[in-house]
N, C-alpha and C positions, 0 to 999 in steps of 0.2 A: 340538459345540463343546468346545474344549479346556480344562479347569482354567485355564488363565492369559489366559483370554478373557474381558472384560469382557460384562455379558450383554447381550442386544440391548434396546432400548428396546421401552415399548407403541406400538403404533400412532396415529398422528396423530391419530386420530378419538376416542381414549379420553385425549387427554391432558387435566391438567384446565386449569381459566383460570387467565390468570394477568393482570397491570395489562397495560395496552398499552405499547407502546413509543413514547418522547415522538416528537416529530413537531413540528422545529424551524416556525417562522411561513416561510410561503411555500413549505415542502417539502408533499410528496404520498408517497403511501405506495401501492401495490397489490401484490397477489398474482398469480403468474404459476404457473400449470401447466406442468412439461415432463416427460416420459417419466423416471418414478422420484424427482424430485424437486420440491418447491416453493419458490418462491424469493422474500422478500418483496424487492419493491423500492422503495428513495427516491429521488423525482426532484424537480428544482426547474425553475421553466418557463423558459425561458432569454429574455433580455434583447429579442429579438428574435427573428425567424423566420431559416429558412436556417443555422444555424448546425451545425456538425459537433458530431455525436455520441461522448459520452467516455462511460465506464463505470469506477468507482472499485469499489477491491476491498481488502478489510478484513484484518486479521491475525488472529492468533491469539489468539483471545478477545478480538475485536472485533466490529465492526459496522458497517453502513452509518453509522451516525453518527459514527463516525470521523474522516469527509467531508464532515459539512456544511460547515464552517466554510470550506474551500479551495472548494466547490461553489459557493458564494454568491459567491467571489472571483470566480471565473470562467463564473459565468453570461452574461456577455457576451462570451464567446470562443468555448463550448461549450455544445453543448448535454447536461445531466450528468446521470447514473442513479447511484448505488451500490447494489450488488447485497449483502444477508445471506446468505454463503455457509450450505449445508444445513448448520443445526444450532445454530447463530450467531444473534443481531438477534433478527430475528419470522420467523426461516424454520423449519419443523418440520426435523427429522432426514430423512435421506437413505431411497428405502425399502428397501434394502438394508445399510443400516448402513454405509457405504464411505467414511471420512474419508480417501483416500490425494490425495495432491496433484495424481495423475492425474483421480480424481473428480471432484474442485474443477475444473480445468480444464474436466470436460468437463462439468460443470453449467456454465460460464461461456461455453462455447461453442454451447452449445443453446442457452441465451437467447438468444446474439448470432445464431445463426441464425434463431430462434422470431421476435427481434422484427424481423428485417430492417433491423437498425441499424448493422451492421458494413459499412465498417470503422469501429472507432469511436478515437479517443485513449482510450487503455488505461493506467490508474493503479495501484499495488499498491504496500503495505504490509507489510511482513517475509511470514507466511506468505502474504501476497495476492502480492506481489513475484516469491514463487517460481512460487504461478498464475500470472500475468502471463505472464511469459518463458515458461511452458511452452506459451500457450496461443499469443505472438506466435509463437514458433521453428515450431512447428507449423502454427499457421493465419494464416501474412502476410496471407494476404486479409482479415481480419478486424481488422486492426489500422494502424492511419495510424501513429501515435507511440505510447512506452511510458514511462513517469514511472515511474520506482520509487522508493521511499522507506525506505530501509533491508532492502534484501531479503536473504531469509533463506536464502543459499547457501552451499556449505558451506565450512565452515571448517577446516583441517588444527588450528591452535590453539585452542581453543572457549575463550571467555574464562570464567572462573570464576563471573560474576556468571548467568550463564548458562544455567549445569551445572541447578541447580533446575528450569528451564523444559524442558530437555532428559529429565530423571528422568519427567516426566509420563508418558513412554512405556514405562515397565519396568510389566509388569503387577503389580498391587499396592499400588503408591505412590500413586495418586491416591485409593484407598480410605485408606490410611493417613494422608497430608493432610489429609483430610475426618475425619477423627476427630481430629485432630489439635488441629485450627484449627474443630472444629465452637462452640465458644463466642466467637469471634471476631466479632465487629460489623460490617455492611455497611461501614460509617465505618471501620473499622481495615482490612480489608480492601482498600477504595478508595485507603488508603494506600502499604498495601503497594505494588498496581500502580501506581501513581504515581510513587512512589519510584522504581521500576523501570526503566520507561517515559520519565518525562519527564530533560531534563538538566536541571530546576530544577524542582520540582513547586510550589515558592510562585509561577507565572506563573499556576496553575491561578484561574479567580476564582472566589469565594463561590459563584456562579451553578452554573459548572459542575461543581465539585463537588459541589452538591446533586445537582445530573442524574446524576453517576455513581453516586451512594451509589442513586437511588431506580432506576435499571437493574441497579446490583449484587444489589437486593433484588428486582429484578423475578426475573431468574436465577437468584437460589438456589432460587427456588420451580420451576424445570422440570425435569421428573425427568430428561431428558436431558443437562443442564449438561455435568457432569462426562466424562459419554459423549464428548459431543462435543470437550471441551479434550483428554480422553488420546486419543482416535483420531486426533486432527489432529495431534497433537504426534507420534506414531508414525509416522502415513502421513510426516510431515516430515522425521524423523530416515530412515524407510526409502528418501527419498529420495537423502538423505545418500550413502546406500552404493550407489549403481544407478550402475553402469560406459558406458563404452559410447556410442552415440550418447545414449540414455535420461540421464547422465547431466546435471546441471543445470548446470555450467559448460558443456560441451560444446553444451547448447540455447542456453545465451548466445550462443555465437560463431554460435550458427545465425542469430539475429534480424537480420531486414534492417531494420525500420523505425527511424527515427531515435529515439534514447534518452536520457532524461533521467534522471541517476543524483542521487541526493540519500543524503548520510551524515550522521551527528550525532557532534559530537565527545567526545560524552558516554554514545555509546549504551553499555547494557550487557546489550545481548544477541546486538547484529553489533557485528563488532569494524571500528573506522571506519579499521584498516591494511589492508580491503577493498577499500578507495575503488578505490585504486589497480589493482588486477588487475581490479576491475570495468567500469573506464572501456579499458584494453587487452583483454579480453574481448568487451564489446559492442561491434562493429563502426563503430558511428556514433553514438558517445554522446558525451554532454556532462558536465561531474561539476562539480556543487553540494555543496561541504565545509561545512555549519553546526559548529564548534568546540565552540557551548556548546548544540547541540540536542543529544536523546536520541533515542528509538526511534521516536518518533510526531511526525517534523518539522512533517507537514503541519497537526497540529494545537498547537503550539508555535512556529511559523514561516510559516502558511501566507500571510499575503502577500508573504513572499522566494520561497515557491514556487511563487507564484501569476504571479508577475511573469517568475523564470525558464522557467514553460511559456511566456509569453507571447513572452519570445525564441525560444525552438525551435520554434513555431510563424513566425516573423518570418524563422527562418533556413533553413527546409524548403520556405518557399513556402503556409504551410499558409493563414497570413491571409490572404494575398491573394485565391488559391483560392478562401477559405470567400465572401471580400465579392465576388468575380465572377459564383458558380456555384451560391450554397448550400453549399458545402463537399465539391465534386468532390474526388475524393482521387486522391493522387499517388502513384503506385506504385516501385518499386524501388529498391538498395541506392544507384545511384547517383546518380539522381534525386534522391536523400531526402533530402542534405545538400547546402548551396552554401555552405558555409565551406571556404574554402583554409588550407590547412595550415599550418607552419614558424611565420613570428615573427608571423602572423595567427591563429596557434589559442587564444590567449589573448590575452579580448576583455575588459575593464574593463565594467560593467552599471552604466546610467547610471540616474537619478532616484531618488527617495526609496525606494522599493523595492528598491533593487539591492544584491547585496552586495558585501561592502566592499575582499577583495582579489581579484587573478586569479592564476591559476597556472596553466602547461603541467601536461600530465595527466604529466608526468615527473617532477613535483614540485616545479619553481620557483615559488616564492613573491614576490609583488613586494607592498609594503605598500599598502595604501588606506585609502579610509573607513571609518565603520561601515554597517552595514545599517540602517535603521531605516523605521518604520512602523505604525500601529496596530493590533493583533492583535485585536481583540476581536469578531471577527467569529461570530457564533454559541454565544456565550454560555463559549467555549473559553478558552484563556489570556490572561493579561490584562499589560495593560502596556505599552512600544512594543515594535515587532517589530526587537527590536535581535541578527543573528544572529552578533553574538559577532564579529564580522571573516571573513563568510563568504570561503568561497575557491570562485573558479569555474576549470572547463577543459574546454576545448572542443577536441575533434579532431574532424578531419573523413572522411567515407570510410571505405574501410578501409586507411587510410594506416598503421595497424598490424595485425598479427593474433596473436594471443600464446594458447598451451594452456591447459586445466587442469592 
């Protein structure tokens, strides 16, 4: 091992206790064995039988719980797991110590083979965003739809607010951090990433800021914490630089399944002048503009997000599907969508859930409503679910195809 190698953690078996991890009312929790890794998983029972299987996937220095609050939305559409990537949540460390976003992937691909649940709707969060895509481009069979939620590709401009989360990866710095900020308060702490993360963190309610102060303190106590925030944050950045078919716009344009893109117009660690390459990159996407979301829509916004799966499910065929068959799934690039193109690709979203403008993914803007709806699902942000004058766009096929 080289001097600028962080050292390997102890083994799973000697680590010590730490508080459990909360376990919102109606969710379930278990551990799953697979070849090198272990995986805690949360699942909520869903509304009904028959229903298609989705799997939510966390960011960086996240967690399955990230996801309740959008899980509980859509318990009656799907049936929902979120997975604590190795290292993360309640899942021990990798046993190889391999935080690279290949890894991740192919920890998410053994479950979905281990539980025979793919293909499943596939959800991901900044670094979950970039598993996602790597794991749909790779393994179509394993994937019906993909929701991404500010996913973390890469950017030629890195915005400055950003640069700090990016530094995690220079060997050194996270040791310097921690001595830094070691007097620092869970409470100040819980701040900080807040500030960060949310595009208004006063949404946050009394509630769940308790919940994150008493998981920030659950975390500091496991000697792998920090292990695992700089390795992920490396393996991510190493992604960054990987050419080639390997690299990760290029696995974008690979994805066939139909794509739900969500941005925040507030975020400050994907820059939301994203949107745009992101929605002509993925083949068959759709793109959801929150203005006044930040980096964690789903949990700032989850019933505008909850309502737009529920159109691209409406508009793939997926609904119907699931209520004929049990959720027989539909294969291929062109199967996958049945939106027509030109002055249909931008569709107004009706009911109280919907947001408020539409726009062609070219960037016409037509004015509307507001979003609104009651957010307080899972103990998460609080308030109505007003998304600032979301902007939707929908193209269909691959009526475009545009590089990295």
């Amino acid at each position: 091992m080289s001097s600028t190698e962080l050292p390997s953690v102890p083994a799973t078996t000697v680590l010590p206790k730490v508080s459990p991890v909360r376990v919102a009312e109606g969710e379930r929790l278990r551990s799953v064995g697979l070849p090198g890794v272990t995986l805690t998983v949360r699942s909520r029972p869903p509304a009904r039988e028959g229903l298609p299987p989705a799997l939510y996937v966390h960011g960086l220095g996240g967690s399955s719980q990230n996801w309740s609050a959008l899980m509980q939305l859509l318990d009656g559409s799907v049936d929902g797991e979120a997975v604590d990537l190795p290292g993360f949540g309640d899942s021990p460390p990798p046993d190889d110590g391999d935080y690279s976003i290949l890894a991740h992937a192919r920890a998410v691909i053994r479950f979905l083979e281990e539980s025979g649940r793919g293909p499943v709707h596939l959800f991901g969060n900044s670094l979950g965003g970039a598993v996602s895509t790597r794991v749909a481009a790779t393994r179509p069979d394993l994937v019906r739809t993909l929701t991404l939620v500010s996913p973390a590709l890469p950017e030629l401009r890195i915005q400055r607010t950003a640069v700090p989360t990016g530094l995690l990866a220079v060997p050194g710095v996270a040791a310097l951090f921690t001595r830094f900020t070691r007097d620092w308060t869970a409470e100040q702490r819980v701040r900080g990433v807040m500030g960060l993360c949310y595009g208004d963190p006063a949404r946050v309610s009394p509630e769940g800021f308790r919940h994150a102060v008493e998981e920030m303190e659950r975390r500091q106590r496991l000697p792998y914490f920090w292990d695992a925030m700089t390795r992920s944050a490396r393996g991510l950045v190493n992604a960054y630089t990987l050419g080639g078919q390997h690299a990760l716009w290029r696995q974008a344009e690979r994805v066939l399944a139909p794509t739900l893109l969500v941005y925040g117009g507030r975020d400050q660690l994907v820059g939301y002048r994203m949107a745009q390459k992101a929605a002509r990159s993925f083949r068959d996407s759709r793109l959801l503009t929150l203005p006044e979301a930040g980096h964690v829509a789903m949990m700032e916004y989850p019933e505008t997000i909850a309502h737009a799966f529920r159109e691209l499910l409406a508009d793939t065929g997926e609904s119907a599907a699931a209520g004929r068959s049990g959720g027989t799934h539909r294969t291929g690039g062109a199967e996958a969508a049945r939106r027509s193109g030109g002055a249909e690709g931008a569709r107004r979203t009706g009911g109280a859930e919907g947001a408020g403008r539409t726009a062609d993914p070219r960037g016409d803007d037509r004015a509307g409503g507001g979003a609104r709806g009651d957010d307080r699902a899972g103990g998460g942000a609080r308030g109505d679910d007003r998304a600032g004058g979301a902007v939707r766009a929908d193209r269909s096929g691959a009526a475009e195809s545009a590089g990295s």
